[in-house]
GUZAZA-484419 format. One record per residue (C-alpha): residue in one letter; x, y, z. Coordinates in steps of 0.2 Angstrom, whole numbers. Layout:
<pts>
PT   rest      c1      c2      c3
PT      a       X       Y       Z
...
</pts>
This chain:
<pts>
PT   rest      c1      c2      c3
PT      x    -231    -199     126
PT      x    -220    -214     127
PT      x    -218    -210     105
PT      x    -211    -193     109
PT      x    -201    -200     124
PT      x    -195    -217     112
PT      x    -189    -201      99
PT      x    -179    -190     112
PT      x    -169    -209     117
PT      x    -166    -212      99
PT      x    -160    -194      95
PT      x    -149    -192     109
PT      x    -141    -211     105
PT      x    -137    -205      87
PT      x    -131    -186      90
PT      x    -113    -191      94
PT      x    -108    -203      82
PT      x    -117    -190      67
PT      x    -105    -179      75
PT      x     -90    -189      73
PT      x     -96    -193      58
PT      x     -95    -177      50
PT      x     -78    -172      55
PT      x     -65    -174      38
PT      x     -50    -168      35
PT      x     -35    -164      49
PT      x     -48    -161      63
PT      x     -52    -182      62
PT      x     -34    -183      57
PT      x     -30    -177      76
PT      x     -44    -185      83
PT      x     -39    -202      79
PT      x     -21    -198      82
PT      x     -23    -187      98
PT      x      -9    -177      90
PT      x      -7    -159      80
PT      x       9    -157      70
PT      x      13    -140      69
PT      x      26    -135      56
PT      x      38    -120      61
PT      x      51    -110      55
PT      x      69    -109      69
PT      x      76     -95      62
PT      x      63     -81      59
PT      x      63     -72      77
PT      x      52     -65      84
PT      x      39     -73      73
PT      x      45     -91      75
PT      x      61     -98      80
PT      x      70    -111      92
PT      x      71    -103     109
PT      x      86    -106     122
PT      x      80    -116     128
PT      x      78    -127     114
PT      x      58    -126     115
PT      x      49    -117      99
PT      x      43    -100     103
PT      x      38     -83      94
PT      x      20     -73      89
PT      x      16     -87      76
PT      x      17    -100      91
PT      x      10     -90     101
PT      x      -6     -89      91
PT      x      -7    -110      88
PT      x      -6    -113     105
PT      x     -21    -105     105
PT      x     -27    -115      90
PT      x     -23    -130      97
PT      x     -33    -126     110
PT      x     -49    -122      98
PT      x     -46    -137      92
PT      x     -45    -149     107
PT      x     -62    -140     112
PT      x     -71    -147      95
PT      x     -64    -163      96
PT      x     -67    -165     111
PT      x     -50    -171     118
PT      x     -33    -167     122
PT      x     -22    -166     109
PT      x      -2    -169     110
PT      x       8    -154     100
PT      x      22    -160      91
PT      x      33    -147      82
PT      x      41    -151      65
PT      x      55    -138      57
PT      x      52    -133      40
PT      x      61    -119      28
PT      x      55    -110      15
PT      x      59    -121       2
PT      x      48    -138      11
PT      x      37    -129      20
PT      x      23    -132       6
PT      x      28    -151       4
PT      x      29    -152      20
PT      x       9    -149      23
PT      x       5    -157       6
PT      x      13    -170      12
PT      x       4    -174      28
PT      x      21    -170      38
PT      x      14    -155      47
PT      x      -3    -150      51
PT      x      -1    -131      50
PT      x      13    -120      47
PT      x      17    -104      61
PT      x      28     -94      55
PT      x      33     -80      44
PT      x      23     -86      29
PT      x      15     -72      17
PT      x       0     -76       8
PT      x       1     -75     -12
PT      x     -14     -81     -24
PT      x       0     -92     -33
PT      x       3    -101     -17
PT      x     -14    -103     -15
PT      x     -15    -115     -28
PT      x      -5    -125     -16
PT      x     -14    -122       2
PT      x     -24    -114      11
PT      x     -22     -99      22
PT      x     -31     -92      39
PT      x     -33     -75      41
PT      x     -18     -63      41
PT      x     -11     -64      58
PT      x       4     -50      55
PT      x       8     -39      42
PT      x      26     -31      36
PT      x      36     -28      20
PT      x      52     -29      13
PT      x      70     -19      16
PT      x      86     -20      16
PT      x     101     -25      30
PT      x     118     -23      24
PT      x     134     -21      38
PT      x     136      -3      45
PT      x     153       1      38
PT      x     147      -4      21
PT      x     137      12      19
PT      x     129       6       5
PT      x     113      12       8
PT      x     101      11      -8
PT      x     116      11     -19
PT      x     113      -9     -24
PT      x     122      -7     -41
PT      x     134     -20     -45
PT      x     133     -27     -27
PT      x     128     -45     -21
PT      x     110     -45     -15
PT      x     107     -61      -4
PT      x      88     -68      -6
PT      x      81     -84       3
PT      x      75     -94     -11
PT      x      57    -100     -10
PT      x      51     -82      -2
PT      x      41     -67      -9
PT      x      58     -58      -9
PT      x      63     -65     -23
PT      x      51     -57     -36
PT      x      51     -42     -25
PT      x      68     -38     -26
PT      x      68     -42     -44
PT      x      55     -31     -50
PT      x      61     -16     -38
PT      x      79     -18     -47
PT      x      70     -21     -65
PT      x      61      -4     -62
PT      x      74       5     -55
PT      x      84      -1     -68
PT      x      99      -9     -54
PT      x     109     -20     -62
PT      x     115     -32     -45
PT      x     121     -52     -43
PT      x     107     -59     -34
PT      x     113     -73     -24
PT      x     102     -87     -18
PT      x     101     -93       1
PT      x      94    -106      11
PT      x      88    -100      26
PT      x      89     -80      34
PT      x     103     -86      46
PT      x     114     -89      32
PT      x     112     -73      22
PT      x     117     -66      40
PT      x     133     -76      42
PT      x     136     -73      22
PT      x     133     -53      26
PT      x     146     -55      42
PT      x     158     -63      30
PT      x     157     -53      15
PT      x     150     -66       4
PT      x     134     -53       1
PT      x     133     -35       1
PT      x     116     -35       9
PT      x     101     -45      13
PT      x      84     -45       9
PT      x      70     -50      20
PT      x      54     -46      29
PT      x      57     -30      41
PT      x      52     -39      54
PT      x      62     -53      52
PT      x      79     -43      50
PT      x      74     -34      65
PT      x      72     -50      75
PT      x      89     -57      68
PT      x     100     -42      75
PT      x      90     -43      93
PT      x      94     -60      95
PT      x     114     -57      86
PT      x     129     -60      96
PT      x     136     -40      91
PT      x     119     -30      84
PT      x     127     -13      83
PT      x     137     -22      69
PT      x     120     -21      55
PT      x     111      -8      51
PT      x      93      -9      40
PT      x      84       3      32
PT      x      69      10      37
PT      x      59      10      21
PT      x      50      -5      16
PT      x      44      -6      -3
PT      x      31     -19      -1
PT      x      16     -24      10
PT      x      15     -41      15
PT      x       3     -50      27
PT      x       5     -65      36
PT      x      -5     -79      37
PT      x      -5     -99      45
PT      x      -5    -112      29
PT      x     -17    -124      31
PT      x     -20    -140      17
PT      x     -31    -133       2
PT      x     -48    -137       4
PT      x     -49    -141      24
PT      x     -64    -126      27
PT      x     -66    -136      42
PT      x     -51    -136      52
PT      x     -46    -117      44
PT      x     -63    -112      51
PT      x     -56    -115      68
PT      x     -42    -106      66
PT      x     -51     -93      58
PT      x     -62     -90      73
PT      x     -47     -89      86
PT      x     -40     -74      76
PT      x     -55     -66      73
PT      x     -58     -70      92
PT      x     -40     -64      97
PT      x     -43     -47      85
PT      x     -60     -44      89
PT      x     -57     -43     107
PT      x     -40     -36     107
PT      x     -33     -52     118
PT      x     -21     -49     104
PT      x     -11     -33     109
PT      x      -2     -44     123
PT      x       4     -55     112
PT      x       8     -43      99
PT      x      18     -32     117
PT      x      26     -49     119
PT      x      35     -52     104
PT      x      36     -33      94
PT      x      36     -21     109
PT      x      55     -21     109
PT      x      53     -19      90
PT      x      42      -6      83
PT      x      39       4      98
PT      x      22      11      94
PT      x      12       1      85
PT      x      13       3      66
PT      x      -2       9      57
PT      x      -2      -5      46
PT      x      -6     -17      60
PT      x     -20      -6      68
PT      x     -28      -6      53
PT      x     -25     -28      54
PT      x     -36     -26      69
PT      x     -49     -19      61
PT      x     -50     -29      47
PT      x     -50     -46      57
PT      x     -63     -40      69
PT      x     -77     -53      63
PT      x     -91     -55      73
PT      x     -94     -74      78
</pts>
């Protein structure tokens, strides 16, 4: 009796430091640190962007909040958020690099960034038009025009194969963030912009005269979003993994999708019903 009673002492003495023992990666990173740096994009409404009131906020945020939440449970402590702008451009460096833990955002998964970092499940899904200014009227006629691109995105082969199989001829010109192919596009430095849907959408809600842009309703490529995590973290990308699934599974994340798109798309697209679907996996 005392033998079996001497072995439940010893096990319940060793269990927590195993534990500890076995957390790697960013989820000890943020243990040890009592901190979660959460890269985000500021001009991507109404996926991620800096608010008013100069607090980050969008459907990406949204979603790590909720993450961060996952993540304090299995550390077992509260954690500090502290939010870290990124572009395009950095954003990848940025995570390599240990300056963020995460990047929420507008960031589409692609097998060649893959070989860079990790990605959750898809949280979003969209695909990429065209905004040009009303009294252009340009419409699909892109020959000869100036076609602004944010470098460092998928637009940048998408456009270029669309134009290479249409056979367009157009001056692509390269940008560094959304905001300024809008202010180029208000200026007449562009002829139009390309971008996520979703993302041009969210620019002319939050634009000082709206009725000034018009964007096409066709898109001509399917893109999903997804959180970047660092390559090779199964860990702490299971933990996100689980609150999207979580969120999907139990539709907690049609309030958050009314938040942030109901003003948008009006019904919801097909595309995404089908995301919720797909990202139902059972626990």
């Amino acid at each position: 009796m005392r033998g079996i009673l001497a072995t439940i002492v010893l096990c319940a003495v060793f269990a927590t430091p195993v534990s500890a023992q076995e957390m790697t990666g960013t989820l000890l990173q943020i243990k040890k640190t009592g901190t979660i740096k959460i890269g985000y994009r500021q001009d991507h409404p109404p996926m991620s962007f800096l608010g008013k009131d100069g607090m980050p906020a969008g459907y990406s945020l949204d979603v790590c909040k909720l993450i961060v939440a996952a993540v304090e449970k299995k550390i077992g402590g509260k954690v500090k958020i502290e939010y870290v702008p990124v572009t395009a451009s950095d954003r990848f460096e940025a995570l390599i690099g240990n300056k963020v833990d995460i990047v929420c955002g507008s960031t589409v998964k692609t097998l060649t960034r893959s070989e860079l970092v990790d990605f959750t499940l898809p949280t979003s899904i969209s695909g990429t038009t065209f905004m040009t200014l009303k009294k252009t009227q340009i419409m699909n006629n892109f020959a000869g025009k100036k076609i602004g691109i944010v470098k460092g995105t998928t637009m940048v082969d998408s456009v270029t194969d669309l134009f290479k199989e249409a056979g367009v001829v157009a001056d692509i010109v390269m940008l560094d963030t959304t905001s300024d192919g809008v202010k180029a596009l208000e200026e007449g430095k562009i002829d139009a912009l390309a971008q996520l849907q979703i993302v041009l959408i969210g620019q002319v809600m939050n634009a000082a005269n709206p009725d000034t842009f018009a964007i096409l309703p066709n898109t001509f490529s399917n893109e999903s979003f997804a959180l970047a995590v660092r390559r090779n973290d199964a860990d702490f990308r299971l933990v996100a993994d689980r609150v999207i699934a979580r969120l999907f599974r139990s539709k907690e994340i049609l309030p958050i999708y009314k938040k942030w798109f109901g003003d948008i798309s009006g019904s919801m697209p097909t595309a995404f019903q089908a995301l919720i679907q797909l990202n139902s996996f059972p626990e």
